[in-house]
C-alpha positions as CSV (number, residue, x, y, z in Angstrom):
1,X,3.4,52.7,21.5
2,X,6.0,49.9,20.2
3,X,4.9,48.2,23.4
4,X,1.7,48.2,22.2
5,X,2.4,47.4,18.9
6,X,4.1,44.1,20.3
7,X,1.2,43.0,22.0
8,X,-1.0,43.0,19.4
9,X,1.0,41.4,17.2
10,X,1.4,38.8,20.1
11,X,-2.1,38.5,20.2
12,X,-2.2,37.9,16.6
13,X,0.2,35.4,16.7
14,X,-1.5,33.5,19.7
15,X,-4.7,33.6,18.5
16,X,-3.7,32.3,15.0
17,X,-2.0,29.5,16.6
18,X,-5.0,28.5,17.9
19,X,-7.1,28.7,15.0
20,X,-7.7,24.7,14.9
21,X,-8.7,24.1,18.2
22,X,-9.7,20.7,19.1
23,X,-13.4,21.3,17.6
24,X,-11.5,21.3,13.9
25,X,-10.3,17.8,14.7
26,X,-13.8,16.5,15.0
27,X,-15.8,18.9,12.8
28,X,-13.1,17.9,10.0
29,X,-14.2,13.7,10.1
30,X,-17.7,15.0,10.6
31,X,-17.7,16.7,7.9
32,X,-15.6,13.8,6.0
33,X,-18.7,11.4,7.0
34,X,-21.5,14.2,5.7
35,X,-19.4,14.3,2.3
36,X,-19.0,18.2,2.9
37,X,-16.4,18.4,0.8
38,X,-16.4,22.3,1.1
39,X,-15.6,22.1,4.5
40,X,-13.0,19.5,4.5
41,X,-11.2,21.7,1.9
42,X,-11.4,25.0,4.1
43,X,-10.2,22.5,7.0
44,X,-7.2,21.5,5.3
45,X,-6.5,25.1,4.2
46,X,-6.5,25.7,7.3
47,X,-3.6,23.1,7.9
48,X,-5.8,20.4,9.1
49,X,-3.2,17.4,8.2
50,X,-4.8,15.1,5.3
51,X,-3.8,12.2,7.0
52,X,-5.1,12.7,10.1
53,X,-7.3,9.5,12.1
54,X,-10.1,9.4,13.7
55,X,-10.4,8.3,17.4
56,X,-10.2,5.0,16.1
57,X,-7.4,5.3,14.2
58,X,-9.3,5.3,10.8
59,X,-7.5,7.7,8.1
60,X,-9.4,10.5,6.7
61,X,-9.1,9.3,3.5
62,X,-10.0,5.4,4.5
63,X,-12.9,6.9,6.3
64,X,-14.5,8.2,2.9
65,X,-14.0,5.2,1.3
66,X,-16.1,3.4,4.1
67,X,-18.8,6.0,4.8
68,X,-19.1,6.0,0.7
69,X,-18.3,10.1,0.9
70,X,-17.3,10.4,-2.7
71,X,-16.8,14.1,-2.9
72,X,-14.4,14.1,0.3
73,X,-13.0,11.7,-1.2
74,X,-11.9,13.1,-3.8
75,X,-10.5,16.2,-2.3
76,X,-8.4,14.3,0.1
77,X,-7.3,12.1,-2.8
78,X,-6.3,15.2,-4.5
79,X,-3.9,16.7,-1.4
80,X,-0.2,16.5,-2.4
81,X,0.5,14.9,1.2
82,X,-2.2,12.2,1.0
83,X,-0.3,8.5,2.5
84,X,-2.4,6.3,-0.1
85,X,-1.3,3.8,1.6
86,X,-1.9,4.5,5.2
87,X,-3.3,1.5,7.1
88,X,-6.0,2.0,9.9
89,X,-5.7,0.4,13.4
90,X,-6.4,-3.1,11.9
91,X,-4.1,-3.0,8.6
92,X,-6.2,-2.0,6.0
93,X,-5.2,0.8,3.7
94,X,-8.3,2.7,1.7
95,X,-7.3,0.1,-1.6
96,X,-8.7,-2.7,0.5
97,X,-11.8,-1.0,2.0
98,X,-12.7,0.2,-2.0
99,X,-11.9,-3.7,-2.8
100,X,-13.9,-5.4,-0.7
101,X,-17.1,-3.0,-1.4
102,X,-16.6,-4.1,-4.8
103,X,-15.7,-0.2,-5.6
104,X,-14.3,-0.1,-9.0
105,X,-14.2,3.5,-9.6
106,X,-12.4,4.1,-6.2
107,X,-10.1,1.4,-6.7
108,X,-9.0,2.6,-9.9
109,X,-8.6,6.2,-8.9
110,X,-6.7,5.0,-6.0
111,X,-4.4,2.6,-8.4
112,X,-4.0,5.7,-10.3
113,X,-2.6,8.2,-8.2
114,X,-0.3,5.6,-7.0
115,X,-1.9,3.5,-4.1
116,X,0.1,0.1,-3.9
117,X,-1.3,-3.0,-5.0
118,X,1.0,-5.6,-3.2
119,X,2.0,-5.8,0.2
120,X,2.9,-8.1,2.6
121,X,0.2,-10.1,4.6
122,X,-3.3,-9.5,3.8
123,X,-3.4,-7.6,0.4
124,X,-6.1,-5.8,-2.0
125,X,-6.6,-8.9,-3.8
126,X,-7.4,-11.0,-0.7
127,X,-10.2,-8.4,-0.3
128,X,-11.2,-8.1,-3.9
129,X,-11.6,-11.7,-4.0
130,X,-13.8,-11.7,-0.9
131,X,-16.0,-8.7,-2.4
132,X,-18.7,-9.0,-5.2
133,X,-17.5,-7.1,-7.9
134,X,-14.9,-9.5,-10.0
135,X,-13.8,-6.0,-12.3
136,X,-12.1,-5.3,-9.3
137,X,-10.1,-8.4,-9.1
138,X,-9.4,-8.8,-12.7
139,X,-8.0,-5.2,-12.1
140,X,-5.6,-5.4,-9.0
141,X,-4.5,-8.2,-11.3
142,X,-3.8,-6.4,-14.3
143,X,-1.7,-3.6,-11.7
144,X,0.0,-6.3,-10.5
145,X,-1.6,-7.9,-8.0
146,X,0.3,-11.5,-6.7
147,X,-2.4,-14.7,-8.2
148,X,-1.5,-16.6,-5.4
149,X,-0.4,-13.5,-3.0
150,X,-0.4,-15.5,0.6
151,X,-2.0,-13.9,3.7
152,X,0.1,-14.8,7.2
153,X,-1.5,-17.5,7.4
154,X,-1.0,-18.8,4.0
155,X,-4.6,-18.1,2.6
156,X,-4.7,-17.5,-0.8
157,X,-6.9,-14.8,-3.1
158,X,-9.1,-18.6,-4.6
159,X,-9.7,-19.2,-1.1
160,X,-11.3,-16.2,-0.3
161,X,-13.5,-16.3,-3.2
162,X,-14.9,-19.6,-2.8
163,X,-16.0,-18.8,0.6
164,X,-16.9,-15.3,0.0
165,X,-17.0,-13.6,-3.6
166,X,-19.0,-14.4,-6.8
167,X,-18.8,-17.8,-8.8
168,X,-17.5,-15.6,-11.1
169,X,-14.1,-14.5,-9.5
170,X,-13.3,-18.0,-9.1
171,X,-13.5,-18.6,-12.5
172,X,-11.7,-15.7,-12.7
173,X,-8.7,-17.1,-10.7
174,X,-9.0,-20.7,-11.9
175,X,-8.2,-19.2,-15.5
176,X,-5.1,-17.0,-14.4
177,X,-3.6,-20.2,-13.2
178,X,-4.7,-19.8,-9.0
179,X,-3.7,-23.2,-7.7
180,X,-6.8,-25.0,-6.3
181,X,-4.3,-27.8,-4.6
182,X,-2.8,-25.2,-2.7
183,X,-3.1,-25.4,1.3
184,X,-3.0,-23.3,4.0
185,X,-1.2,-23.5,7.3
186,X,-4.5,-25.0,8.7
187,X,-4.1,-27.7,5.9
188,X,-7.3,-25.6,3.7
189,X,-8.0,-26.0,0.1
190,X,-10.0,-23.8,-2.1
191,X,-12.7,-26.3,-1.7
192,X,-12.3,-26.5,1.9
193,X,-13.2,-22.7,1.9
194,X,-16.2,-23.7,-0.4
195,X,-17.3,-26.4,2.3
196,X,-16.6,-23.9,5.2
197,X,-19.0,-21.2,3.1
198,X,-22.0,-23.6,2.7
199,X,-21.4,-23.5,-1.1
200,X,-21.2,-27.0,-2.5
201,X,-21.6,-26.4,-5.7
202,X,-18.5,-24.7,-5.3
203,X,-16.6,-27.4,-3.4
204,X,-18.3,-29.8,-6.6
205,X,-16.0,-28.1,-9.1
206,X,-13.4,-27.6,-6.7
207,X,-12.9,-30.5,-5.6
208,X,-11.8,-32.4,-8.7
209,X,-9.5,-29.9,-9.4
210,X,-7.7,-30.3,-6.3
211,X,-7.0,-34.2,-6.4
């Protein structure tokens, strides 16, 4: 009898050890990309670690940013042992993928709970600037954001935006005091970015201000 008893509490153990099999992995970022936040919950109940990636090395959490899953989002964002700032396989944390869609909401629930504004390299406000939504700029500024933050290669947030953002985010910049006379390493000015972008009526304002 206390054999028996043993082995069914071996069994027990075994077969709760085994309770995420390798089908939890996937059904856990499937159901991330269906915004099934029910099931991402009972997933990480089950122990399902928040910060797991996906086969591409894409964070949970980055992942619902991207796929625009607002209610996983939110339950991941609520874990207690979320990495907010956990990059994916090309550096990006889930600040920059919310900046760069222009997503204020996300970017301030993420600034909220603590996601980090600056880093070294390419930053959130390198990406805001490139994005269309210039409430997200003037906010990673207000959090602290660098004005003239400098990627590796020595780009600058005004760049970015006057080959890729709104007219509006370089005004932005321009009246925060963003250097248009600044170069990269390449020898690029804001209105070099302009040029590069196909704006010229961009590289028209920009280019007296960088004389």
């Amino acid at each position: 009898m206390r054999f028996h008893f043993k082995f069914v509490v071996y069994l027990i153990v075994l077969l709760g050890s085994s309770a995420s099999p390798a089908g939890s992995y996937e059904d856990f970022f499937s159901a991330v990309i269906r915004d099934d936040a029910r099931r991402v919950q009972a997933l990480l109940i089950e122990g399902m670690d928040p910060n797991s990636r996906d086969p591409k090395g894409m964070p949970a959490l980055s992942l619902a940013v991207q796929r625009e899953s607002p209610k996983s989002f939110a339950t991941l964002l609520s874990h207690p042992a979320i990495d907010l700032n956990a990059m994916n396989a090309t550096g990006e944390t889930a600040l920059m993928l919310a900046a760069i869609a222009g997503d204020l909401d996300t970017c301030s629930q993420l600034l909220r709970r603590g996601a980090r504004v600056q880093h070294e390299g390419w930053s959130p406000i390198h990406y805001a600037a490139s994005g269309p939504s210039t409430k997200v700029v003037e906010l990673l500024l207000a959090r602290g954001a660098l004005l003239e933050a400098e990627a590796p290669n020595g780009t600058t947030p005004l760049m970015m935006a006057a080959r890729y953002g709104p007219e509006s985010s370089v005004t932005l910049l321009l009246a925060r005091g963003a250097d248009p006379k600044h170069r990269n390493q390449r020898g690029l000015r804001a209105a070099d970015f302009a040029e590069l972008g196909g704006r010229e009526w961009l590289v028209q304002r920009l280019e007296p201000l960088s004389r």
